[in-house]
N, CA, C and O atoms as a printed pandas DataFrame, in Angstrom:
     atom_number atom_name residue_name chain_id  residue_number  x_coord  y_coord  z_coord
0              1         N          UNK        A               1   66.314  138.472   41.959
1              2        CA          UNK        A               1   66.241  139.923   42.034
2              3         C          UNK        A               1   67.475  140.511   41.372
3              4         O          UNK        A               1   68.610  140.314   41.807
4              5         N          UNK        A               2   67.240  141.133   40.462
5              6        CA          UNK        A               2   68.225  142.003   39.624
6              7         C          UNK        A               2   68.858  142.948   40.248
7              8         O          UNK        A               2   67.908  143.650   40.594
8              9         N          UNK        A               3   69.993  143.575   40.720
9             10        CA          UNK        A               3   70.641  145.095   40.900
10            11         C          UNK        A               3   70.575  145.959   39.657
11            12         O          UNK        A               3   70.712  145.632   38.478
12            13         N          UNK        A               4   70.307  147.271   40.262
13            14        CA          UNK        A               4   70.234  148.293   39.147
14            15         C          UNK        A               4   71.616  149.211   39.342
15            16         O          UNK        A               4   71.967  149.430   40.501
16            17         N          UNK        A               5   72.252  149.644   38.465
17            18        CA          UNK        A               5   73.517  150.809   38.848
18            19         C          UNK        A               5   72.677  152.239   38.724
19            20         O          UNK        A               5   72.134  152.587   37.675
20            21         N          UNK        A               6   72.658  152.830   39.662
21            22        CA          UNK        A               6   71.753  154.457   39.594
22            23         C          UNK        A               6   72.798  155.152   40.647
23            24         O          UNK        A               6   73.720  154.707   41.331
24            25         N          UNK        A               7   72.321  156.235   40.490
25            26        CA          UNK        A               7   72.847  157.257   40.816
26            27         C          UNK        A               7   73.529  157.395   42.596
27            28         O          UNK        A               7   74.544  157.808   43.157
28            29         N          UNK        A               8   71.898  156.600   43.029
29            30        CA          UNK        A               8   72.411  156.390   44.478
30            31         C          UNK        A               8   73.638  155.835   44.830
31            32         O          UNK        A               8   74.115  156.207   45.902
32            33         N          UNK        A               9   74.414  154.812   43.986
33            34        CA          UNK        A               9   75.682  154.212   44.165
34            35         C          UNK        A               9   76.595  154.777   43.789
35            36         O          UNK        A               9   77.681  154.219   43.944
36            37         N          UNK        A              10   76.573  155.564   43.407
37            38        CA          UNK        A              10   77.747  156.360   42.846
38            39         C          UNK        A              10   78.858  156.993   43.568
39            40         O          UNK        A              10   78.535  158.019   44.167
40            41         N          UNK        A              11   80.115  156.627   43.661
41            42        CA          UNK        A              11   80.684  157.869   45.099
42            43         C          UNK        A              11   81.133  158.646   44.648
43            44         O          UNK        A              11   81.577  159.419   45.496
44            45         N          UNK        A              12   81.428  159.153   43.055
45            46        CA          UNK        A              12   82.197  159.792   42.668
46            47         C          UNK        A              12   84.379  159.519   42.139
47            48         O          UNK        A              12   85.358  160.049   41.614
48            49         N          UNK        A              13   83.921  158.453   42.746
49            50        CA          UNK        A              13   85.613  158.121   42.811
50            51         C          UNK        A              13   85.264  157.289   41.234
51            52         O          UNK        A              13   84.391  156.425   41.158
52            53         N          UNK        A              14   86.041  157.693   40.135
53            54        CA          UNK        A              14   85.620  157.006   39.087
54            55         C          UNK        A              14   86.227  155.203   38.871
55            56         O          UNK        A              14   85.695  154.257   38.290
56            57         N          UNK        A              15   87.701  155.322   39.718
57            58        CA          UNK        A              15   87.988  153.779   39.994
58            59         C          UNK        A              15   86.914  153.097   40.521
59            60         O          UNK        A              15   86.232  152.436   39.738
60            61         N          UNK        A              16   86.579  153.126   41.868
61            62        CA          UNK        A              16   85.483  152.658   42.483
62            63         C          UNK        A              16   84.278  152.929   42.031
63            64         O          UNK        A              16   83.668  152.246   42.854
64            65         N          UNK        A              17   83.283  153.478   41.238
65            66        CA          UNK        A              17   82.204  153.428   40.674
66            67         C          UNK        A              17   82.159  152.441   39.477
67            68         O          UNK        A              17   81.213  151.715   39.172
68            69         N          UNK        A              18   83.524  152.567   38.775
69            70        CA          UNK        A              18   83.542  151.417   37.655
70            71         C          UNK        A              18   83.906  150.111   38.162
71            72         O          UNK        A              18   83.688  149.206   37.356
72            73         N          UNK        A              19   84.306  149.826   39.063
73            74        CA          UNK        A              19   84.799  148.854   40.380
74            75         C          UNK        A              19   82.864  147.855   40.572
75            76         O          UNK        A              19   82.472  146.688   40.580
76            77         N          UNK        A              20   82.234  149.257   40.688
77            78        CA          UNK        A              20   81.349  148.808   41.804
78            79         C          UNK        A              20   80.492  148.286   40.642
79            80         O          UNK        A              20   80.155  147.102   40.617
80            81         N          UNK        A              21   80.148  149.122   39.713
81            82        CA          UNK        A              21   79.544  148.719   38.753
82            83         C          UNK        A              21   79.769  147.297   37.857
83            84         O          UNK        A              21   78.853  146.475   37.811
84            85         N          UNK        A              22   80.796  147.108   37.287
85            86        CA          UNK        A              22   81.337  145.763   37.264
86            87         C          UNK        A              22   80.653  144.456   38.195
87            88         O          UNK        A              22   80.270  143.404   37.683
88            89         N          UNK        A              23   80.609  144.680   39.247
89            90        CA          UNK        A              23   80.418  143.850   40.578
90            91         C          UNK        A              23   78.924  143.206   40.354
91            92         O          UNK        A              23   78.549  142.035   40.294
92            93         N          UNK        A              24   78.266  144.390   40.259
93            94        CA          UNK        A              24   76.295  144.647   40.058
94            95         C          UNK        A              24   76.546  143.705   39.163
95            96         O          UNK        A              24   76.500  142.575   39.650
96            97         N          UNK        A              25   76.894  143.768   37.586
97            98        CA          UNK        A              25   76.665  142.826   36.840
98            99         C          UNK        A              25   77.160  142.010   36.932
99           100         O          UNK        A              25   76.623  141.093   36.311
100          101         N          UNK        A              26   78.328  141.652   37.603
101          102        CA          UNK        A              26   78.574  139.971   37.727
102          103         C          UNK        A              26   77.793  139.312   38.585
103          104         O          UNK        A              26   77.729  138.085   38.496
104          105         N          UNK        A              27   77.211  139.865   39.366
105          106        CA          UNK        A              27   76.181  139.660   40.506
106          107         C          UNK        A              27   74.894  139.292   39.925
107          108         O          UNK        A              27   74.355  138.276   40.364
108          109         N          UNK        A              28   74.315  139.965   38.999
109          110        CA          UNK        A              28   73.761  139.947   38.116
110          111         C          UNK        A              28   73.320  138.640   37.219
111          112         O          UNK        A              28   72.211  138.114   37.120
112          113         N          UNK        A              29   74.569  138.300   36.601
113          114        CA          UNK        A              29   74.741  137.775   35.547
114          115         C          UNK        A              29   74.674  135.970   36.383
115          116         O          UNK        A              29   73.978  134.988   36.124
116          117         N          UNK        A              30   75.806  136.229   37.477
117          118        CA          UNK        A              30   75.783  135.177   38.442
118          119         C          UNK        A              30   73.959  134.731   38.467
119          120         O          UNK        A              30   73.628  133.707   37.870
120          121         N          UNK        A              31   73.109  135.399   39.037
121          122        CA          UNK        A              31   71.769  135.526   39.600
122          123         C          UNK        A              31   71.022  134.263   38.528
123          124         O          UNK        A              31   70.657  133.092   38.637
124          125         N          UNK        A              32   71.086  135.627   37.175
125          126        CA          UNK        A              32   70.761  134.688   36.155
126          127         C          UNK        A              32   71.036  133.445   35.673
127          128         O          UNK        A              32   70.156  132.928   34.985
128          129         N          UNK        A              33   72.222  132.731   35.901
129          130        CA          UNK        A              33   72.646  131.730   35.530
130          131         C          UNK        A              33   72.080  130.705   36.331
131          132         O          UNK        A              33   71.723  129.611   35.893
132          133         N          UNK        A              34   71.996  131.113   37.627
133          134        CA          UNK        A              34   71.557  130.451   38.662
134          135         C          UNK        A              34   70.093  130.048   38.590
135          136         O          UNK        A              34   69.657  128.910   38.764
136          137         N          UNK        A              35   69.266  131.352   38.257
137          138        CA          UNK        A              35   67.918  131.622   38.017
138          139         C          UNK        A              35   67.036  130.426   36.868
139          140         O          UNK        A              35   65.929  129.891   36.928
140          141         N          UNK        A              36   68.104  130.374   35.924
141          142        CA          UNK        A              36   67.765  130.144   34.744
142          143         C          UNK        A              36   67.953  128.635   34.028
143          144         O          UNK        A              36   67.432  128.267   32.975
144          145         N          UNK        A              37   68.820  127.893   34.875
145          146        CA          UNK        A              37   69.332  126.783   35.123
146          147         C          UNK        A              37   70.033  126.791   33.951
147          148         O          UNK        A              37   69.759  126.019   33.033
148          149         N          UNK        A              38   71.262  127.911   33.879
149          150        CA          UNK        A              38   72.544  127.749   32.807
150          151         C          UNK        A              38   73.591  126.314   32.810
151          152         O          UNK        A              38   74.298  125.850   31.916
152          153         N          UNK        A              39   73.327  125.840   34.294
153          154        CA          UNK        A              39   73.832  125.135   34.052
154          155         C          UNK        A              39   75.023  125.372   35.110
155          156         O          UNK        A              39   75.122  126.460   35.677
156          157         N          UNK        A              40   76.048  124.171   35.393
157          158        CA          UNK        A              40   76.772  124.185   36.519
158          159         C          UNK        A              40   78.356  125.405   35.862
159          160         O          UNK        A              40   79.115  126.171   36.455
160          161         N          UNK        A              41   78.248  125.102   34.819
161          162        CA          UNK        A              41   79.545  125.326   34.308
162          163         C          UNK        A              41   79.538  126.840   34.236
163          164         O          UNK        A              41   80.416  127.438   34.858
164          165         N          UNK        A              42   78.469  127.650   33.410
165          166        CA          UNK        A              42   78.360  128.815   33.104
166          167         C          UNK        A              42   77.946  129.608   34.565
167          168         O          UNK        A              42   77.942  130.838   34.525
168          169         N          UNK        A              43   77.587  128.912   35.888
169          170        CA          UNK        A              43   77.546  129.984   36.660
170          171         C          UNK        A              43   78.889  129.216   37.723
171          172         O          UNK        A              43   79.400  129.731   38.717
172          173         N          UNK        A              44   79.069  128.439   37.375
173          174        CA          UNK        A              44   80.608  128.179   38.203
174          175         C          UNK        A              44   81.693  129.334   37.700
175          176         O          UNK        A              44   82.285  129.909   38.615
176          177         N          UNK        A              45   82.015  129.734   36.343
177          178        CA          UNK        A              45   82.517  130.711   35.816
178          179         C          UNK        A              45   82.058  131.703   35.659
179          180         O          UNK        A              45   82.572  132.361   34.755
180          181         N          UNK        A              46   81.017  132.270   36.327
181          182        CA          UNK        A              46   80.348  133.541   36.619
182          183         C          UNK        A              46   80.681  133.595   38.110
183          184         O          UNK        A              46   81.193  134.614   38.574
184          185         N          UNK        A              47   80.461  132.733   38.733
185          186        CA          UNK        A              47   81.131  132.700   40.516
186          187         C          UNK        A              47   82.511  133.392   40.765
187          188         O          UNK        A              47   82.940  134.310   41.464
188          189         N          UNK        A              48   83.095  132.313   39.659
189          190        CA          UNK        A              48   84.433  132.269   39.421
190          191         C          UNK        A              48   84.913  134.207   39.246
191          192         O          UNK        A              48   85.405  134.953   40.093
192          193         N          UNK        A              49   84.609  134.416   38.168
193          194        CA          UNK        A              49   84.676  135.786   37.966
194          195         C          UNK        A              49   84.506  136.697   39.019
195          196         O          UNK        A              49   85.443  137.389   39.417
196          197         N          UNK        A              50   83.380  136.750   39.501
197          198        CA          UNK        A              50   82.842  137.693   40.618
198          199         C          UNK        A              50   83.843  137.504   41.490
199          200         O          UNK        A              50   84.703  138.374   41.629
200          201         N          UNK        A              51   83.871  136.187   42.292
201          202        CA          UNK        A              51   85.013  136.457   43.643
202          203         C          UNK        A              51   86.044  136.888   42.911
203          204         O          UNK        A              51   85.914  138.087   43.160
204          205         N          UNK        A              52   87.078  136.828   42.116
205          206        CA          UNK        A              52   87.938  137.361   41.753
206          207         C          UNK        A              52   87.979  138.559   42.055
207          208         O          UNK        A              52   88.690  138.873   43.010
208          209         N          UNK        A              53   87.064  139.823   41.173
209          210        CA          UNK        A              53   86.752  140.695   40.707
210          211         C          UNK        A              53   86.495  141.504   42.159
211          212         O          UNK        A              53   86.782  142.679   42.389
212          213         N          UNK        A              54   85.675  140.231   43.357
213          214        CA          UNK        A              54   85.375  141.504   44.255
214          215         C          UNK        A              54   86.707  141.378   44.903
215          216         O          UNK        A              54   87.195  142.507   44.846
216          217         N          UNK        A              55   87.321  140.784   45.335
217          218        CA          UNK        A              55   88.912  140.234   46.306
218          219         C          UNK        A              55   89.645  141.825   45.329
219          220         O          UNK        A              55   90.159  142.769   45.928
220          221         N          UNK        A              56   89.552  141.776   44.290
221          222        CA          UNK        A              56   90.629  142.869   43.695
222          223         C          UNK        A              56   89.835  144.441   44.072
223          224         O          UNK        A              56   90.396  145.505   44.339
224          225         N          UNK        A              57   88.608  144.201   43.998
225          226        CA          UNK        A              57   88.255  145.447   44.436
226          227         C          UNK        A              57   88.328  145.719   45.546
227          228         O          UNK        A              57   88.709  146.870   45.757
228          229         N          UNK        A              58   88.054  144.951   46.629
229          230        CA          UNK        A              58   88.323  145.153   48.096
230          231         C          UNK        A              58   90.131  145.675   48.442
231          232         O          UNK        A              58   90.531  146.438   49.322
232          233         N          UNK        A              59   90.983  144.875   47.309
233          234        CA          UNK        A              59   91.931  145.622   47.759
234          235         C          UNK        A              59   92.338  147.030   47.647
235          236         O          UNK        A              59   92.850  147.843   48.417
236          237         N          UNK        A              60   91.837  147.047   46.116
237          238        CA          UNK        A              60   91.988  148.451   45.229
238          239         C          UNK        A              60   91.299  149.557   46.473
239          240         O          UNK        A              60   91.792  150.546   47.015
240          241         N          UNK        A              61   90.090  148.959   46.613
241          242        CA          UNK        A              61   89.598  150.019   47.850
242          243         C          UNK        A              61   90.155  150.092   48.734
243          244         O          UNK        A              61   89.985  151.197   49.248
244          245         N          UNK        A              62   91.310  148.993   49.696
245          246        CA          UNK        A              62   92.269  149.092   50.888
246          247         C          UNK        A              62   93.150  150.308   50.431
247          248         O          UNK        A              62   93.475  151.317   51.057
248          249         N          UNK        A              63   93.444  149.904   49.135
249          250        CA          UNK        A              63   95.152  150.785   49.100
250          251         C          UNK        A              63   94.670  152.198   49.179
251          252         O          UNK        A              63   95.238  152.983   49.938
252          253         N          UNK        A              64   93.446  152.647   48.287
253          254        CA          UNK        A              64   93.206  154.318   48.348
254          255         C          UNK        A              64   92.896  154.786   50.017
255          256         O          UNK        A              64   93.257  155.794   50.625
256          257         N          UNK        A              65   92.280  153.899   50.352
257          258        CA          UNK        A              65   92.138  154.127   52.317
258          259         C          UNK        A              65   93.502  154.271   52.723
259          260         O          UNK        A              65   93.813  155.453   52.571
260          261         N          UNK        A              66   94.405  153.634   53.148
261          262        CA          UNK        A              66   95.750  153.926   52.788
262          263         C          UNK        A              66   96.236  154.928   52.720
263          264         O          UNK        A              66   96.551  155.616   53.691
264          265         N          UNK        A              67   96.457  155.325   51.104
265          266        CA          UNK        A              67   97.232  156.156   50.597
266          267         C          UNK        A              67   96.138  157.599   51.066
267          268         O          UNK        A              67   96.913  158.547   51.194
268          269         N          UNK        A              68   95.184  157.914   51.255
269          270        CA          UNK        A              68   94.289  158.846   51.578
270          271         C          UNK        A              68   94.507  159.101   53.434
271          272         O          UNK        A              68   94.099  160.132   53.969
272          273         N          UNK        A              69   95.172  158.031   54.187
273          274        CA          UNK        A              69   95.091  157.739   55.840
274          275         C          UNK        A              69   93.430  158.418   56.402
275          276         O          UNK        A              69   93.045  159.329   57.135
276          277         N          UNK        A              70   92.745  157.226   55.454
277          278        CA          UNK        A              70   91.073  157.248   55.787
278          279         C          UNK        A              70   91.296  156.846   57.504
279          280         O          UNK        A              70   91.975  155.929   57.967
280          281         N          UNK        A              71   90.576  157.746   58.145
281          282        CA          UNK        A              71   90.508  157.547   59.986
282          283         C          UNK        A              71   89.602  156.294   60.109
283          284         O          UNK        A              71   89.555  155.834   61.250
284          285         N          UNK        A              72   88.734  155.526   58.986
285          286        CA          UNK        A              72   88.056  154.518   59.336
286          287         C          UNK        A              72   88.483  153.568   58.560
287          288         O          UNK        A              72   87.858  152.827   57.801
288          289         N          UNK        A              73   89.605  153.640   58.804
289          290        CA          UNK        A              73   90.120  152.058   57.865
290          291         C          UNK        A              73   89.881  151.113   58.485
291          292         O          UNK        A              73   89.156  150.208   58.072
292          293         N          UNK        A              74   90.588  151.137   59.891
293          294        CA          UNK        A              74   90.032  149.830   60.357
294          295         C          UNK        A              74   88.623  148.768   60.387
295          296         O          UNK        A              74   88.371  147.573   60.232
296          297         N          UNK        A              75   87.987  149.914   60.661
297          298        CA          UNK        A              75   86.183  149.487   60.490
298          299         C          UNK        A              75   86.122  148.852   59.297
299          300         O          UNK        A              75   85.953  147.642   59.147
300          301         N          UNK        A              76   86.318  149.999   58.096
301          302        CA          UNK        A              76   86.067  149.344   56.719
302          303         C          UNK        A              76   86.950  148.297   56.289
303          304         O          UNK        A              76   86.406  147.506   55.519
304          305         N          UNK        A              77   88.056  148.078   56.537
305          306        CA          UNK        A              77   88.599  146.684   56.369
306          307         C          UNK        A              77   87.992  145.628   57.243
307          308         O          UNK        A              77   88.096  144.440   56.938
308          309         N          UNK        A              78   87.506  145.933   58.073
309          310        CA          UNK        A              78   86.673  144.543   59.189
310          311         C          UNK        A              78   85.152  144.295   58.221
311          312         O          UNK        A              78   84.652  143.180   58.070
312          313         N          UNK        A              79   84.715  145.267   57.773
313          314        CA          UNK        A              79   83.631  145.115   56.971
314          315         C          UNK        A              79   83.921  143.979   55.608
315          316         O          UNK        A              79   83.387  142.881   55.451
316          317         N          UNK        A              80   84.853  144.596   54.800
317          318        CA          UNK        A              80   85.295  143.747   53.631
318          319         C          UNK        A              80   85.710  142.542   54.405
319          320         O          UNK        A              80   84.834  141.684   54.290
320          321         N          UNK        A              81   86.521  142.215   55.011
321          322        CA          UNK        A              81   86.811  141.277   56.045
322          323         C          UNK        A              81   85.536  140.230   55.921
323          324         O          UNK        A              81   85.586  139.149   55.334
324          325         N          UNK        A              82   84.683  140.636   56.421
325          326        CA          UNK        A              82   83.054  140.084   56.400
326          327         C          UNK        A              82   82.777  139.183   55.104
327          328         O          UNK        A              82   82.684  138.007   54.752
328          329         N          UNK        A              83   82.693  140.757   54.528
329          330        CA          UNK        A              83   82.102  140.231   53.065
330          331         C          UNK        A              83   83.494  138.943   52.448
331          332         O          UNK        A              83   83.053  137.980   51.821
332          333         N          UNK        A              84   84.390  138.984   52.573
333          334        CA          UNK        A              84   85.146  137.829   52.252
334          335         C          UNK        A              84   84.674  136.881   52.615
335          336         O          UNK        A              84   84.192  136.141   51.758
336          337         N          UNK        A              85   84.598  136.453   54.150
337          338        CA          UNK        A              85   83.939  135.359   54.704
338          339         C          UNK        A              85   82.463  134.629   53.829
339          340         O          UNK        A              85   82.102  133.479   53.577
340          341         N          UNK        A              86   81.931  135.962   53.576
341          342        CA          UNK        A              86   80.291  135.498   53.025
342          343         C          UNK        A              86   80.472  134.963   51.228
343          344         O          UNK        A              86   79.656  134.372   50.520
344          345         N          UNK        A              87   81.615  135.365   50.966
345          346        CA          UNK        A              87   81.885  135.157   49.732
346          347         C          UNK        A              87   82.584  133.407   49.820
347          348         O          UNK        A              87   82.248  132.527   49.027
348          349         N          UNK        A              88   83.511  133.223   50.869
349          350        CA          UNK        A              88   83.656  132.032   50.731
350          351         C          UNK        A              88   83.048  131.214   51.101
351          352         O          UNK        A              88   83.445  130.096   50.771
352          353         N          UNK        A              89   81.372  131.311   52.248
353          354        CA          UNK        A              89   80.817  130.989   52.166
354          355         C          UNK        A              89   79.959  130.137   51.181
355          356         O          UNK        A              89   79.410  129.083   51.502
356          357         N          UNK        A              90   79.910  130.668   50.038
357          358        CA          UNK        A              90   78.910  130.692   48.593
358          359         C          UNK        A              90   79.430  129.848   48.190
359          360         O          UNK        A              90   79.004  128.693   48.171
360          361         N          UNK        A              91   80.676  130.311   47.693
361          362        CA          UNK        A              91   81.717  129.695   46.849
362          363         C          UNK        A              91   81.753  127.937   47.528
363          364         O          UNK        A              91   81.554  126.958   46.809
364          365         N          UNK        A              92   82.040  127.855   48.997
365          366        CA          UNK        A              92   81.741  126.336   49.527
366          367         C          UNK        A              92   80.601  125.732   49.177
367          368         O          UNK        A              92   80.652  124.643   48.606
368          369         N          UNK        A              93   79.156  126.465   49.522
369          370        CA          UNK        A              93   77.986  126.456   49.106
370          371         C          UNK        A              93   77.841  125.917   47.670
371          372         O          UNK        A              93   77.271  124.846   47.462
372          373         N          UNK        A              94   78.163  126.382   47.058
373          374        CA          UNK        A              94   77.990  126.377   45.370
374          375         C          UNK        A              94   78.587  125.434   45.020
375          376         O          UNK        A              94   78.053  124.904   44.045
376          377         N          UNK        A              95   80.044  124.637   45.580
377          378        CA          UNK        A              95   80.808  123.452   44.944
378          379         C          UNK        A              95   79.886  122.213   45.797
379          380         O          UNK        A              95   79.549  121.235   45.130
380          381         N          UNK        A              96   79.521  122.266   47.143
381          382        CA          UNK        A              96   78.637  121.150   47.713
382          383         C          UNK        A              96   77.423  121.263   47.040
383          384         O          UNK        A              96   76.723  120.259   46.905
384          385         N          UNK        A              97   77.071  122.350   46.595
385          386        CA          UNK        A              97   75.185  122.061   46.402
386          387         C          UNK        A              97   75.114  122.561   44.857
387          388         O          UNK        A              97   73.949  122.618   44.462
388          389         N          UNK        A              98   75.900  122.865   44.074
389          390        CA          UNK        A              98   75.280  123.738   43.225
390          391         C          UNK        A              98   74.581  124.801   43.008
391          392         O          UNK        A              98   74.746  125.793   43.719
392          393         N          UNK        A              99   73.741  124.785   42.063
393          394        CA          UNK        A              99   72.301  126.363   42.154
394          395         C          UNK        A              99   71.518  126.080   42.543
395          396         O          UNK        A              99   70.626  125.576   41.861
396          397         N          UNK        A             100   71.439  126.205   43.536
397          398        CA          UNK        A             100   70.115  126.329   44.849
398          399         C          UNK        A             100   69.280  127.040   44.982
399          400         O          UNK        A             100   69.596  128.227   44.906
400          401         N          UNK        A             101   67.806  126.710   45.246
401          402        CA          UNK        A             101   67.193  128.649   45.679
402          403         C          UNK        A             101   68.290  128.352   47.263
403          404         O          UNK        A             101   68.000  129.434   47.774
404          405         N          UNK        A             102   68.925  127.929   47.946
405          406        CA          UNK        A             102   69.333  128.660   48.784
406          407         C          UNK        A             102   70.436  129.497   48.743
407          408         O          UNK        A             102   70.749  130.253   49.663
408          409         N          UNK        A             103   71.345  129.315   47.146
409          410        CA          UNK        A             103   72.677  129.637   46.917
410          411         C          UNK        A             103   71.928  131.028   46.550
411          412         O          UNK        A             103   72.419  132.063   47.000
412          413         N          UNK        A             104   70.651  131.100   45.678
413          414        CA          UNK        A             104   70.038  132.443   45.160
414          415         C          UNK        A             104   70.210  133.291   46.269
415          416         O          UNK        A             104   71.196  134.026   46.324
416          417         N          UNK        A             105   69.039  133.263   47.496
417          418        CA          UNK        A             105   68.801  133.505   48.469
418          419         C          UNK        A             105   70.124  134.268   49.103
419          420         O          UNK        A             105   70.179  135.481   49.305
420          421         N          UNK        A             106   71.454  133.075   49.446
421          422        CA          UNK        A             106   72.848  133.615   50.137
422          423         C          UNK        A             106   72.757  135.146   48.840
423          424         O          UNK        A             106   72.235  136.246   49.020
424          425         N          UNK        A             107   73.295  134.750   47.923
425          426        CA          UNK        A             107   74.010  135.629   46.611
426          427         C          UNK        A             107   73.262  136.886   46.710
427          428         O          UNK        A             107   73.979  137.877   46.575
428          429         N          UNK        A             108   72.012  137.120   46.909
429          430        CA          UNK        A             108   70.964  138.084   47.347
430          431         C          UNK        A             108   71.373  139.048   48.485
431          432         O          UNK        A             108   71.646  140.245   48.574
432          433         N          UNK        A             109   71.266  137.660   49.563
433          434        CA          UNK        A             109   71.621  138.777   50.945
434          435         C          UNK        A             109   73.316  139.008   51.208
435          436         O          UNK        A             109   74.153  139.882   51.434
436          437         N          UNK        A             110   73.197  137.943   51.056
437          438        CA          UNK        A             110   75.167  138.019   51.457
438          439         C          UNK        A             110   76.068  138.962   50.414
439          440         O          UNK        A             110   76.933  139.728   50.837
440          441         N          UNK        A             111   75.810  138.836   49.251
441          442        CA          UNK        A             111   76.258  139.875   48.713
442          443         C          UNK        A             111   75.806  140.888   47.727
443          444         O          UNK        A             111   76.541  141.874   47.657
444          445         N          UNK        A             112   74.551  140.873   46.787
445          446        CA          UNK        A             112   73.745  141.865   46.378
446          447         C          UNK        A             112   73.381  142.985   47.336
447          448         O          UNK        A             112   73.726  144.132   47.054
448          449         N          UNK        A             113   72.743  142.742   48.392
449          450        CA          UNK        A             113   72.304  143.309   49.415
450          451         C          UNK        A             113   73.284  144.231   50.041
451          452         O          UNK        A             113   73.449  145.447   49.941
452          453         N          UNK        A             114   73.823  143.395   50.647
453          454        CA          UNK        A             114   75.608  143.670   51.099
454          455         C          UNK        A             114   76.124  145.190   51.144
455          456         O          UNK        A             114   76.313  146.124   51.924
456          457         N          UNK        A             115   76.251  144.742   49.498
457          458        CA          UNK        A             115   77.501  145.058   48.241
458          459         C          UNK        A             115   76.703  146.792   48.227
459          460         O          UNK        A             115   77.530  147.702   48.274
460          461         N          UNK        A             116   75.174  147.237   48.166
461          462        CA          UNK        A             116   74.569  147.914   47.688
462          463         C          UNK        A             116   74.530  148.659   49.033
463          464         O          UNK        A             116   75.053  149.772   49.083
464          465         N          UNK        A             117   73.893  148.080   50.237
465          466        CA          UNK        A             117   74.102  148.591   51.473
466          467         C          UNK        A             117   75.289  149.343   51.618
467          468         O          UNK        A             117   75.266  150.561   51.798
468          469         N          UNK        A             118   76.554  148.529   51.533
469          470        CA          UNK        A             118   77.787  149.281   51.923
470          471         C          UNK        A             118   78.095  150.170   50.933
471          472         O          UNK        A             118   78.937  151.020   51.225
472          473         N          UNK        A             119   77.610  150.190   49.798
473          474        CA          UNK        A             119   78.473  151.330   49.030
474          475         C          UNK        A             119   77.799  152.807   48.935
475          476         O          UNK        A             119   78.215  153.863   48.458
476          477         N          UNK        A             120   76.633  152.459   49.561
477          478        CA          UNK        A             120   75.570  153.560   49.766
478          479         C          UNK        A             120   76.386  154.211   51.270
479          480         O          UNK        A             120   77.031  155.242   51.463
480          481         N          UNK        A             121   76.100  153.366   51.928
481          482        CA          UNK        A             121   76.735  154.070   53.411
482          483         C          UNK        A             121   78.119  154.134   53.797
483          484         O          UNK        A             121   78.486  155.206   54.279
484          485         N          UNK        A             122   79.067  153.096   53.672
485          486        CA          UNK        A             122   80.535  152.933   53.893
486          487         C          UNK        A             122   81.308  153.848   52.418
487          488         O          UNK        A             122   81.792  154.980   52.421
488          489         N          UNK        A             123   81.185  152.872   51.266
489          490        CA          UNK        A             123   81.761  153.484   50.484
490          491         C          UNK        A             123   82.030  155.240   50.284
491          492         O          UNK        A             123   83.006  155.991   50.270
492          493         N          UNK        A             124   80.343  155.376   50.125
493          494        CA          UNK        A             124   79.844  156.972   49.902
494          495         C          UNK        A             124   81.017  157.835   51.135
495          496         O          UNK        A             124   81.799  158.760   50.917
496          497         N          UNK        A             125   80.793  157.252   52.142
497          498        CA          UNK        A             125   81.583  158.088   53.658
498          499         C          UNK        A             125   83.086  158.552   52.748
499          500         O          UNK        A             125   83.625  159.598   52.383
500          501         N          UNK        A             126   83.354  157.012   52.656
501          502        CA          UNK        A             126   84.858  156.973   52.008
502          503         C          UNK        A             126   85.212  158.047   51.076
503          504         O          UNK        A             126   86.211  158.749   51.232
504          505         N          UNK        A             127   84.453  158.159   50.184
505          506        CA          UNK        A             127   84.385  158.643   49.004
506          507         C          UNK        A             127   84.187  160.829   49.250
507          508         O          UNK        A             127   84.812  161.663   48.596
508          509         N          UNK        A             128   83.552  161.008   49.931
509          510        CA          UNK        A             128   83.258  162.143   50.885
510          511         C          UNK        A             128   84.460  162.248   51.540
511          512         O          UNK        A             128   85.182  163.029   50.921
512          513         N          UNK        A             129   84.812  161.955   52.188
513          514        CA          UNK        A             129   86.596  161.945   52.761
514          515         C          UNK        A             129   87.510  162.510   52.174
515          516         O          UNK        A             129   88.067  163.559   52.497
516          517         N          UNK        A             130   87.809  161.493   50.822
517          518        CA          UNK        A             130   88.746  161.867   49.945
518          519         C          UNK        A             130   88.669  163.138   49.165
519          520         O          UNK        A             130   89.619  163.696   48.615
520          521         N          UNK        A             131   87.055  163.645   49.188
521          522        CA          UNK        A             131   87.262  164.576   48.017
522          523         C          UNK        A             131   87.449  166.158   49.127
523          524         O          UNK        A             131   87.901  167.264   48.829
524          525         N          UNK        A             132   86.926  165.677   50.343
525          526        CA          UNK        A             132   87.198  166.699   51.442
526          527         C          UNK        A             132   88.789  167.195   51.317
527          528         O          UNK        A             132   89.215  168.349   51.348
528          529         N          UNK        A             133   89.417  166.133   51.190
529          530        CA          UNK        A             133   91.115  166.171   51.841
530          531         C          UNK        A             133   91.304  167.473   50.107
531          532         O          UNK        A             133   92.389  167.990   49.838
């Protein structure tokens, strides 16, 4: 299952929309490799990429919570919190088993799903906050 970037994801914060967007397609791209049997190497370095990419965005998103004194930081850092866990999940997943339909399946719910859920409801909040202040 592909992610689409539309409008619904959008929070307005142009760091974090280009943040989030980025993410979709490595998610994406990950999917495909997996999908497509690229092979161990080309979605080990599509893995590779993504956790990177989301670990820096999760922080980038800590510091503006932060520097903004968002009243739901705590929550939303227990959330990313999560999604770390599910990410190193995969990442274990993926070096024991390779491309799995079950690694598909995790990459789907654990973080496509996730990733789209929270930025619709958590992010968006976030994002509404800041432009309030």
């Amino acid at each position: 299952m592909a992610y689409t970037w539309d409008a619904v994801l959008e929070t307005g914060n142009e760091l974090i929309d280009r943040q989030h967007q980025e993410l979709i397609i490595a998610i994406n791209n990950l999917l495909d490799a997996c999908n497509n049997g690229k092979g161990r190497d080309a979605a080990e370095s599509t893995l590779e990429f993504m956790v990177n990419y989301a670990l820096k965005h999760l922080r980038d998103e800590e510091e503006l919570q932060v520097r903004h004194q968002y009243p739901h930081y705590a929550g939303h850092k227990k959330m990313h919190d999560h999604f770390k866990r599910a990410i190193a999940e995969i990442v274990l997943h993926f070096r024991e088993n390779g491309t799995t339909v079950a690694l598909v399946g995790k990459l789907n719910i654990s973080i496509g799903e996730w990733l789209t859920n929270h930025i619709k409801n958590e992010d968006a909040r976030l994002a509404r906050y800041i432009v309030s202040r």
